[in-house]
ZAVEX-453565 format. One record per atom (N, C-alpha, C): residue number from 1; residue in one letter; y, x, z. Coordinates in steps of 0.001 Angstrom, whole numbers. Each point is the difference from the previous one (the first is absolute). Layout:
<sites>
num; residuo; yy; xx; zz
NUM; A; Y; X; Z
...
</sites>
This chain:
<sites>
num; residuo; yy; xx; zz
1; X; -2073; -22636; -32838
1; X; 1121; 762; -487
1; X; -36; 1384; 653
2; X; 184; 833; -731
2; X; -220; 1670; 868
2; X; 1723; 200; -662
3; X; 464; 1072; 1294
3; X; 1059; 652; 5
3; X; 61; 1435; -450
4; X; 492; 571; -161
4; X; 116; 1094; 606
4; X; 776; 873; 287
5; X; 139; 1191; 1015
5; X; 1379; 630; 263
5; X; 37; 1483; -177
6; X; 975; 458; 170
6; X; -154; 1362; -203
6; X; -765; 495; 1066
7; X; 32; 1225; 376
7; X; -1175; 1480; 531
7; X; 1779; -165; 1012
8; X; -301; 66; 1654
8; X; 768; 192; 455
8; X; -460; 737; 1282
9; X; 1117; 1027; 415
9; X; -406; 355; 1049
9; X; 1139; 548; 963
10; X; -501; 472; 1354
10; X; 954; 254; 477
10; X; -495; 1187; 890
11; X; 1393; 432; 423
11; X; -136; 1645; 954
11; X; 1231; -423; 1109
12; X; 34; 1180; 249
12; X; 1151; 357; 1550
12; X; 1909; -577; -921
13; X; -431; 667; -1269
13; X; 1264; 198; -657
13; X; 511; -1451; -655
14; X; -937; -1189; -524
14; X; 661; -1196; -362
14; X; -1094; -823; 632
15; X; 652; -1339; 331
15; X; 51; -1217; -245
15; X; -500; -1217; -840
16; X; -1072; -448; -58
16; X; 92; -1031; -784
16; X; 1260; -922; 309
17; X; 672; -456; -1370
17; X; 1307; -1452; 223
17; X; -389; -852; 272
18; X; 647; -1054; 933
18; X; -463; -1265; -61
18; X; -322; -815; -956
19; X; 1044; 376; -1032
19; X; 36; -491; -1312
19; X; -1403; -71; -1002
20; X; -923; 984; 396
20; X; -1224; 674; -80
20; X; -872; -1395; -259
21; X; 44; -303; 1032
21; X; -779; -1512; 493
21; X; 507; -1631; 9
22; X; 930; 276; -816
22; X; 1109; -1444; 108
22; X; -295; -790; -1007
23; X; -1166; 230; -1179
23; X; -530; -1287; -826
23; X; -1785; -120; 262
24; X; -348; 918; 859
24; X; -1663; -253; 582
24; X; 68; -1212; 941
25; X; -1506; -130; 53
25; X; -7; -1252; 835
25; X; -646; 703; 1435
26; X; -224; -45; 850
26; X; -1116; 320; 923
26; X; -956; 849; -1
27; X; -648; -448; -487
27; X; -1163; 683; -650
27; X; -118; 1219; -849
28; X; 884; -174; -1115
28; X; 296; 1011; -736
28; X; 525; 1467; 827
29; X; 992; -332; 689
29; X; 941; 683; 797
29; X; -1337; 1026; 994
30; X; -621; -902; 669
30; X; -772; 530; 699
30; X; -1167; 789; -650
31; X; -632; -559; -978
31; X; -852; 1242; -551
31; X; 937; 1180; -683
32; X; 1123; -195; -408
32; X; 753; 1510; 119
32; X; 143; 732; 725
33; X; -89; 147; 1176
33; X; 418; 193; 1493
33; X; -1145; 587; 429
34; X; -1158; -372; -449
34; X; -1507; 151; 575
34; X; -68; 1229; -925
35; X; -190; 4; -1331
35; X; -4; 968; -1036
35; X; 558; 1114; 746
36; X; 1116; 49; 140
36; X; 973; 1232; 17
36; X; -431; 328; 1842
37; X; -233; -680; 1037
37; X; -1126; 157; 778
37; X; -865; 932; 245
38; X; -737; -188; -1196
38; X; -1253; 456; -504
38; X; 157; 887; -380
39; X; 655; 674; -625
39; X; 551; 836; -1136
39; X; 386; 1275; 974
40; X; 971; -339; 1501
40; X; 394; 689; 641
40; X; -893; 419; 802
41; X; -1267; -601; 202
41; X; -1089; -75; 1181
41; X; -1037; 1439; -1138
42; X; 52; -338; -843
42; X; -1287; 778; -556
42; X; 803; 1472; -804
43; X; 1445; 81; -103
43; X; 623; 946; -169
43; X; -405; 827; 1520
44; X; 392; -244; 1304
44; X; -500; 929; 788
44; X; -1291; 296; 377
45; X; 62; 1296; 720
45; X; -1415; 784; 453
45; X; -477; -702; 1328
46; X; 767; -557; 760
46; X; -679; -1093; 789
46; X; 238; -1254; -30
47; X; -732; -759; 883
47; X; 372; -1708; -165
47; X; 1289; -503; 1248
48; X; 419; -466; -560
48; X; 1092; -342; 979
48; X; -102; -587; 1205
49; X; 470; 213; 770
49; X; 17; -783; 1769
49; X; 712; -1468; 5
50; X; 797; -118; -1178
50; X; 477; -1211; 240
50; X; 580; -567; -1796
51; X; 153; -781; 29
51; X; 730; -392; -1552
51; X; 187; -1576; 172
52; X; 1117; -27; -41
52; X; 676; -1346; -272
52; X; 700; -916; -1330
53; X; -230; -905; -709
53; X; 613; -288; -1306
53; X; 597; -1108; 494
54; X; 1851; -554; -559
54; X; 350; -908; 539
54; X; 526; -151; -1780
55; X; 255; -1808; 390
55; X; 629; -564; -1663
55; X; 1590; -75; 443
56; X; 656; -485; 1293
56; X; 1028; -658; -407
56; X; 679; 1392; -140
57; X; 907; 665; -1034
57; X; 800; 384; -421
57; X; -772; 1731; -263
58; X; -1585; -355; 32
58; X; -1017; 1005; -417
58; X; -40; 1143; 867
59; X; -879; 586; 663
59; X; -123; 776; 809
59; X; -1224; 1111; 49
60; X; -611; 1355; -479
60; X; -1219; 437; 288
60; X; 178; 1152; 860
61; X; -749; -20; 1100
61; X; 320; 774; 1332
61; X; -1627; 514; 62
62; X; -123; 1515; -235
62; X; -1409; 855; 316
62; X; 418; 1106; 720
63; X; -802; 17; 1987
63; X; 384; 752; 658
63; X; -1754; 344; 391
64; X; 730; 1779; -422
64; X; -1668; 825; 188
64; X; -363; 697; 1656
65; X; -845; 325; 285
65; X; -93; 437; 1280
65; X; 965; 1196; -282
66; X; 536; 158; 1775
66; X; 450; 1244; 71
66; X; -681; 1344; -329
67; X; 556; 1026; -362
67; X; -109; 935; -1118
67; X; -100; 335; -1157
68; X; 419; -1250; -782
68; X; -158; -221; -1546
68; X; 1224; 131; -187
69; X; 304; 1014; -884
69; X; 1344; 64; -390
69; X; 58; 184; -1362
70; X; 849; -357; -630
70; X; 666; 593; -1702
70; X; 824; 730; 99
71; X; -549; 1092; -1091
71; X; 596; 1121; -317
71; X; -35; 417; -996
72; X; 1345; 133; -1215
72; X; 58; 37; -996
72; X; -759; -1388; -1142
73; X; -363; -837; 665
73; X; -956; -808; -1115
73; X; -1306; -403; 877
74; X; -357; 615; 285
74; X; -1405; 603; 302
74; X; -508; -182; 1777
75; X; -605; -1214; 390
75; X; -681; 72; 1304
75; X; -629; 720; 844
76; X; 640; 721; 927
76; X; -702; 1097; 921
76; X; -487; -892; 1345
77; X; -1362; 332; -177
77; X; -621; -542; 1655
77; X; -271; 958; 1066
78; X; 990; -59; 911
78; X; -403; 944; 998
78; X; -1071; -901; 1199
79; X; -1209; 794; 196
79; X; -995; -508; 1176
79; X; 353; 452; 1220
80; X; 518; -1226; 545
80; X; 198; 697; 1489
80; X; -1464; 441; 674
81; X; 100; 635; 969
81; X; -1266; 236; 759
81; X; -99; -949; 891
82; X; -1769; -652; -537
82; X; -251; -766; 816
82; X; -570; 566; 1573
83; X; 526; -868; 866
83; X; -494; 430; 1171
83; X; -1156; -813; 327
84; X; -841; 831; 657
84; X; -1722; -592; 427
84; X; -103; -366; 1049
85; X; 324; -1173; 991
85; X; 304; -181; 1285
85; X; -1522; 440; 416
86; X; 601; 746; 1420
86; X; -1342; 506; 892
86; X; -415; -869; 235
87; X; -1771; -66; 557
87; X; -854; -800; 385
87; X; 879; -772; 1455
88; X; 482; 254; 696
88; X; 763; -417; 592
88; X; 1393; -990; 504
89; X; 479; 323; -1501
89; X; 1179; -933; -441
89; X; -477; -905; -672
90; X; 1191; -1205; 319
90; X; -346; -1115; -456
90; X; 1422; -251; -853
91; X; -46; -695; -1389
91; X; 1172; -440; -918
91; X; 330; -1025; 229
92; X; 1088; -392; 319
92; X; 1223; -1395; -482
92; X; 103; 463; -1206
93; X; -365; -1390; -823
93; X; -261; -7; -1527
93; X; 1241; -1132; -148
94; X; 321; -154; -1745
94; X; 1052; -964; -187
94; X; -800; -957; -697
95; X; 69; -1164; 1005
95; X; -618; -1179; -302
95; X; 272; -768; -1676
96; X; 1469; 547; -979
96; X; 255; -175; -1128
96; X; 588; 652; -410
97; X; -225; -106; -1184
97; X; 988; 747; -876
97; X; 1551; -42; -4
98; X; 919; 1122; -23
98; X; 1230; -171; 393
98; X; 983; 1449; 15
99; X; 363; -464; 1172
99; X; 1403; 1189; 148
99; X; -262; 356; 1668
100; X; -459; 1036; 819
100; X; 48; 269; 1265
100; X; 1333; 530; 204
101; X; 153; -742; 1273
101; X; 1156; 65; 1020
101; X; -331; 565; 1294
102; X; 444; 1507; 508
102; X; -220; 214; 1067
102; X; 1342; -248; 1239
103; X; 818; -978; -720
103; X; 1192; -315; 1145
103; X; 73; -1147; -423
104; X; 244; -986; 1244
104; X; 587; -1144; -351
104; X; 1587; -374; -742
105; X; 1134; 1249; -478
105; X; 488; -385; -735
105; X; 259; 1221; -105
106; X; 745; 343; -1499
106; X; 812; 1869; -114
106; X; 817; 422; 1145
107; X; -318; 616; 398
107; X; 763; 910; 490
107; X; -1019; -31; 1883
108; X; -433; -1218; 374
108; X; -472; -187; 1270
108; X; -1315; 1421; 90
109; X; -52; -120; 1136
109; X; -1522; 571; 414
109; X; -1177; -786; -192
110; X; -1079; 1210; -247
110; X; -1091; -339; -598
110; X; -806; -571; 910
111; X; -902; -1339; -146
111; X; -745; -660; 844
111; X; -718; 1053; 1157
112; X; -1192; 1355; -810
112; X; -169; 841; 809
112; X; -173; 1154; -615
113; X; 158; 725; 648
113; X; -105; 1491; -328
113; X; -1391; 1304; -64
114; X; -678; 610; -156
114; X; -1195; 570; 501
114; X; 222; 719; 1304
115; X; -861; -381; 631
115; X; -433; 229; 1470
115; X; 493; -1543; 943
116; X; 420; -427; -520
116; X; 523; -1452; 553
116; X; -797; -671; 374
117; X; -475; -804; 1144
117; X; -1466; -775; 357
117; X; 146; -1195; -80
118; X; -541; -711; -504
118; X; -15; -1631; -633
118; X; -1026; -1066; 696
119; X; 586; -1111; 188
119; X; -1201; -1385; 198
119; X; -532; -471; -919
120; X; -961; -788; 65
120; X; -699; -848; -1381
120; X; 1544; -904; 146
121; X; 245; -389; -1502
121; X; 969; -1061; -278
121; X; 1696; 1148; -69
122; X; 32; 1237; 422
122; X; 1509; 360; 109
122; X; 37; 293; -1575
123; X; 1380; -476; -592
123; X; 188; 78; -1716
123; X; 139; 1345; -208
124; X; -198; 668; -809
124; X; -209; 1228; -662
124; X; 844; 681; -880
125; X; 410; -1445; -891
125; X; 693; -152; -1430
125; X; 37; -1081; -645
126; X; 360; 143; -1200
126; X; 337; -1151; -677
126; X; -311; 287; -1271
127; X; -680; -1020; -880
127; X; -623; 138; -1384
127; X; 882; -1129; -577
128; X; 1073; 273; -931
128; X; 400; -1156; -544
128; X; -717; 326; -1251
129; X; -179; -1769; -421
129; X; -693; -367; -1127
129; X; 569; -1750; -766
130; X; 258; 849; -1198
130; X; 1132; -1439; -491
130; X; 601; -616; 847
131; X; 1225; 960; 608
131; X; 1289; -390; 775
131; X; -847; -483; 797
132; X; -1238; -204; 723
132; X; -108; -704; 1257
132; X; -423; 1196; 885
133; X; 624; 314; 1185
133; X; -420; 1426; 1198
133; X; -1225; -310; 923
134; X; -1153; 364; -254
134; X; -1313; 261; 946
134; X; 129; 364; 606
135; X; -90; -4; 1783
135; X; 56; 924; 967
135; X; -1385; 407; -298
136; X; -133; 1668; 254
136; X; -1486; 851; 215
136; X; -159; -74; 1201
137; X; -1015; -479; 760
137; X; -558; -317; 1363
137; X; -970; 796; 55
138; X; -144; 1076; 1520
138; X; -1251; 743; 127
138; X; -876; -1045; 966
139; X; -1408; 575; -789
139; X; -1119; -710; 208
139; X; -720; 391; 1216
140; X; 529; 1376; 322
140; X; -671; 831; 1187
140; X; 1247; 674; 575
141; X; -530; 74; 1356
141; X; 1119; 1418; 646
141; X; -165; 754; -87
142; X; 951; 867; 93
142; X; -605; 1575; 45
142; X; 1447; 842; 31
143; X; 59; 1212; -299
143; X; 674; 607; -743
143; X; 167; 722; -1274
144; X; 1437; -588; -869
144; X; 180; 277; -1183
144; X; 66; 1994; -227
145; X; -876; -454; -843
145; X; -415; 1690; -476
145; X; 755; 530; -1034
146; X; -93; -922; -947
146; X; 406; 763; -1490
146; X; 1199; -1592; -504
147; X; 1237; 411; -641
147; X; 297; -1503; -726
147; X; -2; 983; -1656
148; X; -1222; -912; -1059
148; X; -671; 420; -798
148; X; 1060; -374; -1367
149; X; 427; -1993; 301
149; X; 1232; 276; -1071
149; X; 1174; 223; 470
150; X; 1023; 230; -1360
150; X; 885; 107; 458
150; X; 1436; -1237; -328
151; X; 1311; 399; 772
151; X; 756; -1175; 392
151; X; -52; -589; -1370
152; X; 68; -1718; -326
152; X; 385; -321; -1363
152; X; -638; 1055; -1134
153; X; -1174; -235; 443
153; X; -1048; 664; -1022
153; X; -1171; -1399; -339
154; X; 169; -310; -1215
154; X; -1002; -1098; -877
154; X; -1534; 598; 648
155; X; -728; -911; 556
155; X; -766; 193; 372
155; X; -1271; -1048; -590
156; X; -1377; 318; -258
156; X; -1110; -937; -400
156; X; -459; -767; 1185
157; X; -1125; -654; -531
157; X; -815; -822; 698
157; X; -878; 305; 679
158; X; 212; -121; 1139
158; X; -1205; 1337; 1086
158; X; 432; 1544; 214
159; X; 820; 213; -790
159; X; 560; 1116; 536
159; X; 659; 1032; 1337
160; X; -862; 812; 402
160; X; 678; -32; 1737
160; X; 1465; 882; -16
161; X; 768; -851; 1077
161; X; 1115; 384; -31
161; X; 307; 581; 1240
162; X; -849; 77; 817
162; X; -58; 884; 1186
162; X; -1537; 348; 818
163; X; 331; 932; 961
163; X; -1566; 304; 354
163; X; 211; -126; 1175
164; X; -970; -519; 1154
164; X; -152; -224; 1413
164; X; -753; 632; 598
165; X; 162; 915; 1104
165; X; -1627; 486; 780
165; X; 159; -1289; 848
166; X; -1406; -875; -74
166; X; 230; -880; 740
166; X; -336; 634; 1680
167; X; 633; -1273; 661
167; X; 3; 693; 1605
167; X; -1603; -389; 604
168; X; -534; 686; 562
168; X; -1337; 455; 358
168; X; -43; -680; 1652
169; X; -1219; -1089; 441
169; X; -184; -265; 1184
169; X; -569; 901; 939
170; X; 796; 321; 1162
170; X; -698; 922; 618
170; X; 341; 411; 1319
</sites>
């Protein structure tokens, strides 16, 4: 048996109804969801950092790296400048994909600051990823040079979120 439904979509400005989805079964529901997904993924100039599709009461959530903005219609990508860590520095990278936290809650102080000198194991930050909070653990001591992301900035996989001169035996 094939169905079929209308061309649906969505923006900032509506809503799919619940009502939308209230004689699909599962399945159905969900390849709608994927479509319009899809639809939103290949409408922009980059690929998204994150995208979530939920059924119960329908949900499509596409969040782009920072500097992607809309304007008028139309996707503007601003490139931040990448920084080239010196032969010298070493990166705390984010072990997943997520949301970096440089305080353990709003408003507190930040784990550390640049010029701040660190042990192997002192936390750094925090990468939440699907509601669960990663502590960022440095791997080396040293002192923090550069912090590369920024607070509650979506961050990738391997991505460094700070730079270390590590500390030198001597």
């Amino acid at each position: 048996m094939t169905r079929t439904y209308p061309e649906m979509t969505t923006d900032e400005d509506s809503v799919l109804p619940a009502s939308t989805f209230g004689g699909l079964d599962a399945e159905d529901a969900m390849a709608i969801l994927g479509r319009s997904l899809a639809d939103a993924v290949r409408a922009a100039p980059e690929p998204p950092s994150r995208a979530v599709v939920r059924f119960g009461c329908a949900s499509i959530e596409v969040e782009w790296p920072v500097g992607v903005r809309v304007t008028e219609g139309v996707a503007v990508v601003a490139r931040p400048e990448v920084t080239d860590p010196a032969e010298d520095l070493v990166a705390v990278a984010a072990p997943v994909v997520g949301t970096f936290y440089r305080c353990p809650e709003p408003g507190a102080r930040p784990f550390v600051e640049v010029g701040d000198e660190i042990e192997v194991g002192t936390q750094v930050g925090i990468v939440e990823a699907m509601k669960l909070m990663n502590p960022i653990l440095a791997e080396e001591a040293g002192v923090v040079a550069e912090i590369v992301a920024g607070d509650a900035e979506s961050v990738e996989y391997g991505q460094p979120l700070l730079l270390l001169r590590p500390r030198t035996e001597g």
